[in-house]
C-alpha positions as CSV (number, residue, x, y, z in Angstrom):
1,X,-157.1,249.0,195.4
2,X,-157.2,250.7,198.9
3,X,-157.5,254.4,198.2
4,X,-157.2,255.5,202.3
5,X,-153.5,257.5,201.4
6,X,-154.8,259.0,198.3
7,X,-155.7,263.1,199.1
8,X,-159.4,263.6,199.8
9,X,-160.9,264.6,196.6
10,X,-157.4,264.9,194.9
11,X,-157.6,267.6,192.4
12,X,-156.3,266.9,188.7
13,X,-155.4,269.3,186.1
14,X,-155.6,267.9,182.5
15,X,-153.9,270.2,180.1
16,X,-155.0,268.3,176.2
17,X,-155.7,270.2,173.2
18,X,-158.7,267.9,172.3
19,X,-161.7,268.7,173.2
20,X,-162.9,264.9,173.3
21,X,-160.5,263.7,174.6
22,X,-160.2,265.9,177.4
23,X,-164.3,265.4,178.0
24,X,-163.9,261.7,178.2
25,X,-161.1,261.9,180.4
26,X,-162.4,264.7,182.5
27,X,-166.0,262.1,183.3
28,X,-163.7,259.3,183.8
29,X,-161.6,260.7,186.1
30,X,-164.8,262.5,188.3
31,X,-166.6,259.3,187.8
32,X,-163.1,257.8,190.2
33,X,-163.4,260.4,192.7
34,X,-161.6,263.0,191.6
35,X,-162.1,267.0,191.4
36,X,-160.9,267.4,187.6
37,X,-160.2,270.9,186.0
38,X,-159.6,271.1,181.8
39,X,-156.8,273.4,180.0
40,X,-156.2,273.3,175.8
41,X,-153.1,274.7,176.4
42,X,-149.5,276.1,178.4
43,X,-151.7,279.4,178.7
44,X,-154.9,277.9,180.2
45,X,-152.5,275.6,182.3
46,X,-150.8,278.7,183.8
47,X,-154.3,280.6,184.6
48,X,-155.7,277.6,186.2
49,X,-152.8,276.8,188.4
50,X,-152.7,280.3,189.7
51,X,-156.4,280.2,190.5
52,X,-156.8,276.6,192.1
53,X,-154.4,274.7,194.5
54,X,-154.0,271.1,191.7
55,X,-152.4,267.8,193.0
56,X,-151.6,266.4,189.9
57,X,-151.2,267.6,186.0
58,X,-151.8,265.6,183.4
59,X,-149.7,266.8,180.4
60,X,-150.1,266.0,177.0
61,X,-146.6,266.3,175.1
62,X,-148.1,267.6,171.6
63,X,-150.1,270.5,172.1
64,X,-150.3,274.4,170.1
65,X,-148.1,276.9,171.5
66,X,-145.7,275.4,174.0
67,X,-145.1,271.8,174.0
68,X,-145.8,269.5,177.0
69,X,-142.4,268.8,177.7
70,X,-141.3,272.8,177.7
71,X,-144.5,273.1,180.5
72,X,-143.1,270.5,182.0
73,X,-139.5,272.3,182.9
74,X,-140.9,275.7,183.9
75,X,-143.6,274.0,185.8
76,X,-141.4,272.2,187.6
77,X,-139.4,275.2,188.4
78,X,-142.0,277.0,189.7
79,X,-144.0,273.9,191.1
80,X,-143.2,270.4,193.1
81,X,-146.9,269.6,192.2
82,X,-146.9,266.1,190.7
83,X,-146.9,265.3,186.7
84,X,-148.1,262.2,184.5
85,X,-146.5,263.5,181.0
86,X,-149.3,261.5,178.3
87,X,-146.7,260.7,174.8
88,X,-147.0,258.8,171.7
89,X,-146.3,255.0,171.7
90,X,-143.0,254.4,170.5
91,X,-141.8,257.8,171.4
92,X,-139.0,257.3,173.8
93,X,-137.2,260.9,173.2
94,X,-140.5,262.3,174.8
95,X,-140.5,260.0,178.1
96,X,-136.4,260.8,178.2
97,X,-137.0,264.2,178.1
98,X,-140.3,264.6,180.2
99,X,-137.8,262.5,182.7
100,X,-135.4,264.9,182.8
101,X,-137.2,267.9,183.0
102,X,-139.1,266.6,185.9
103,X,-142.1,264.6,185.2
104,X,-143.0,261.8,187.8
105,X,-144.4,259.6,185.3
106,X,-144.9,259.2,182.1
107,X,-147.9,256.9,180.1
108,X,-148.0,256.1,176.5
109,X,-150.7,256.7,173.8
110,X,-153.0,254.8,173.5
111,X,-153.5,253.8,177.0
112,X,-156.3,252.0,178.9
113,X,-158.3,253.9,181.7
114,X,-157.3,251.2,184.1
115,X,-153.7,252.0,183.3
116,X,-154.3,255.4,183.5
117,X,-156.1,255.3,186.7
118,X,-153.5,253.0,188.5
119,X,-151.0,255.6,187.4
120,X,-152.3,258.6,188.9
121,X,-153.1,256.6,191.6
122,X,-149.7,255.5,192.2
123,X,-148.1,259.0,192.0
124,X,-150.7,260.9,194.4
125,X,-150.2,258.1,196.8
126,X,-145.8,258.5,196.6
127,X,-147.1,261.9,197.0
128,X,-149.3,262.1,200.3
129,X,-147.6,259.2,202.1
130,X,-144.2,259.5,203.3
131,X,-142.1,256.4,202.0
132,X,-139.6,255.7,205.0
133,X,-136.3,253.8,203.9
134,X,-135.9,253.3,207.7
135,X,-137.6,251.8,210.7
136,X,-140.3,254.5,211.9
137,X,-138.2,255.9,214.4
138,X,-135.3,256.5,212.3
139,X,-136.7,259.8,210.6
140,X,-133.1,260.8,209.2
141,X,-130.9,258.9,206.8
142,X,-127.3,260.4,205.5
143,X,-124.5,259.5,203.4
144,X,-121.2,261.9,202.4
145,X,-122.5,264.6,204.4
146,X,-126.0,264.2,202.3
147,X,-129.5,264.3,205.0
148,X,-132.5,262.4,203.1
149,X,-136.0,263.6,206.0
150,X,-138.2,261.0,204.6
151,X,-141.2,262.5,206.8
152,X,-140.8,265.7,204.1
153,X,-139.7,263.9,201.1
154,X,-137.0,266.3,201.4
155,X,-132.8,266.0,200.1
156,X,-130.0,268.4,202.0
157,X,-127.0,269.5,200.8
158,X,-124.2,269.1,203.0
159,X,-123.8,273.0,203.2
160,X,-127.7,272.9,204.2
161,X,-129.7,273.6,201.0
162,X,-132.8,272.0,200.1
163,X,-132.4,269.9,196.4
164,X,-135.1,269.3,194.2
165,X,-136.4,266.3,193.5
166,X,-138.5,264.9,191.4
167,X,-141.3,262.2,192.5
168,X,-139.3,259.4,190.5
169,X,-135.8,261.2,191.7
170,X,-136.5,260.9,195.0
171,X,-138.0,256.9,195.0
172,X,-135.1,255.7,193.1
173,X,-132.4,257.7,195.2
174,X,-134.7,255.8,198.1
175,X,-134.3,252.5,196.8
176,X,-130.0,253.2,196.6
177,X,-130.6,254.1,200.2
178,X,-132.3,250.8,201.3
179,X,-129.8,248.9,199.8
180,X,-126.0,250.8,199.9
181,X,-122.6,249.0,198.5
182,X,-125.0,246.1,196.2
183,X,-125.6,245.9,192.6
184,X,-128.9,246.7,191.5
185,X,-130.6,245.5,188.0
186,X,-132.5,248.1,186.3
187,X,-135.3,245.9,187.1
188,X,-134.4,245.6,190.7
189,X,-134.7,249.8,190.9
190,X,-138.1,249.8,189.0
191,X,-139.4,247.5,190.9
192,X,-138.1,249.0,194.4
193,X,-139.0,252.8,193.6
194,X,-142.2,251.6,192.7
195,X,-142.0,252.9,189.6
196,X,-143.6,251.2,186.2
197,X,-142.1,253.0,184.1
198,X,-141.7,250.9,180.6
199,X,-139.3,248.5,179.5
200,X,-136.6,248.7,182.3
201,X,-133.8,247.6,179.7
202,X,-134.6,251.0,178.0
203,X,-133.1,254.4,178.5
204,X,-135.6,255.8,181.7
205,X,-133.6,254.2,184.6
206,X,-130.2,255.5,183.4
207,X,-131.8,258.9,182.9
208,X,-133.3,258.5,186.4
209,X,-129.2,257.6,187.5
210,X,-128.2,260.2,185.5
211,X,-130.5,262.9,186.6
212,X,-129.5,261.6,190.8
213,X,-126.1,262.2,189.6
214,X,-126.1,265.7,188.0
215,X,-128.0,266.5,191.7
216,X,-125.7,264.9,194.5
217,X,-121.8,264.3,192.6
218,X,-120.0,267.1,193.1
219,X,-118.3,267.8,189.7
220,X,-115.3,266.4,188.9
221,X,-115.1,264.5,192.0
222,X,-112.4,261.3,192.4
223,X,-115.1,259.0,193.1
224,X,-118.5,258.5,192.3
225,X,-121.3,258.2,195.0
226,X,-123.6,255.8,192.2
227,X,-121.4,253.6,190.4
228,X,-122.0,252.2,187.0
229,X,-121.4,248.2,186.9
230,X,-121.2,247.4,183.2
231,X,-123.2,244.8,181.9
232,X,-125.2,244.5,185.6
233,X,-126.7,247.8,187.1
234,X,-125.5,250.1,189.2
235,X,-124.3,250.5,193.0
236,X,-124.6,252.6,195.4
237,X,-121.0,253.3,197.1
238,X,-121.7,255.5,200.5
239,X,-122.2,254.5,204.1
240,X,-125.5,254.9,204.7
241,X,-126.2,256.1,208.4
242,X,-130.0,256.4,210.0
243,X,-130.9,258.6,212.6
């Protein structure tokens, strides 16, 4: 696996209350190239952040104190670093949740290194290289008054303000962009937003949807701008201009 768009030394925070654990992760992450710092907990997490710039945090959901998934929501309020929520097998409330509050990823206990390092590997490289849903040239793409600059990874408001996104936000909002007015499968937007994120008949895309929705329909509006196409997938409704 080419490693050329992955940041130089990319820096990873693990935040696990388990000392082994942690250890073992720690030399197998270092032992891939990567600069690794350990945290037991939402306090440790907090001190390291402020002294280190960290590309990616690895969060466990059960730890003492705060719980992953409440670091995960005022991390990413603070933060748009990127985070791999680790959750028990089975539990799909946690990878819902972690979803929604922000999370880019989520992998499921217990997991194999490979797995783990393909994921990590996947979300710093969404990260550092600029996915364009256009030709090169065409930097800009809009819909309903809505500016996506894929050079910055960043979505505009019609009135001008900048929206959060999440890593997985943003790639599936791409993958509606590359491909305006057809159905897509759950499967379909998995695959396209290059995201492997589970059974894709489960409840992660339409909390993906959902979470595009809350961000880009204004409330009560007449028509929706991602329609849901029972029994199918969803669609994408706007003209779709590129600049």
């Amino acid at each position: 696996m080419s490693q050329s768009t992955l940041p130089p030394n990319a820096h990873v925070l693990i935040v696990e209350d388990d000392g082994g654990t942690r250890a073992l992760l720690n030399r197998f992450l270092t032992e891939n190239g990567m600069r690794v710092t350990g945290a037991r907990d939402g306090r440790e997490m907090w001190e390291m952040l402020a002294e280190v710039p960290v590309d990616l945090v690895l969060l466990d959901v059960m730890l003492p104190g705060a719980s992953g998934l409440d670091l995960c929501r005022a991390l990413r309020e603070r933060s748009d670093v990127a985070i791999i929520m680790l959750t028990a097998r089975g539990e799909e409330t946690d990878r819902v949740l972690g979803l929604e509050f922000g999370a880019d990823d989520y992998i499921a206990k217990p997991f194999s290194r490979a797995e783990l390092l393909a994921r990590i590997r996947a979300v710093l490289r969404r990260r550092s290289t600029p996915r364009s849903a256009t030709d090169p040239g065409q930097r800009y793409v809009t819909f309903d008054g809505w500016r996506v600059d894929t050079a910055r990874r960043e979505l505009v408001a019609p009135g001008g303000a900048i929206i959060d996104l999440s890593g997985a936000e943003y790639d599936v909002l791409l993958a509606f962009l590359e491909h305006p007015q057809r159905i897509l499968t759950r499967d379909q937007i998995l695959e396209l937003s290059r995201h492997r994120l589970g059974d894709p008949f489960d409840r992660t895309v339409d909390s993906l949807v959902s979470r595009l929705r809350r961000k880009i329909e204004p409330e009560n509006a007449s028509r929706p701008l991602i329609k849901t196409v029972r029994g199918a997938g969803y669609m994408f409704l706007p003209q779709v201009t590129r600049q």
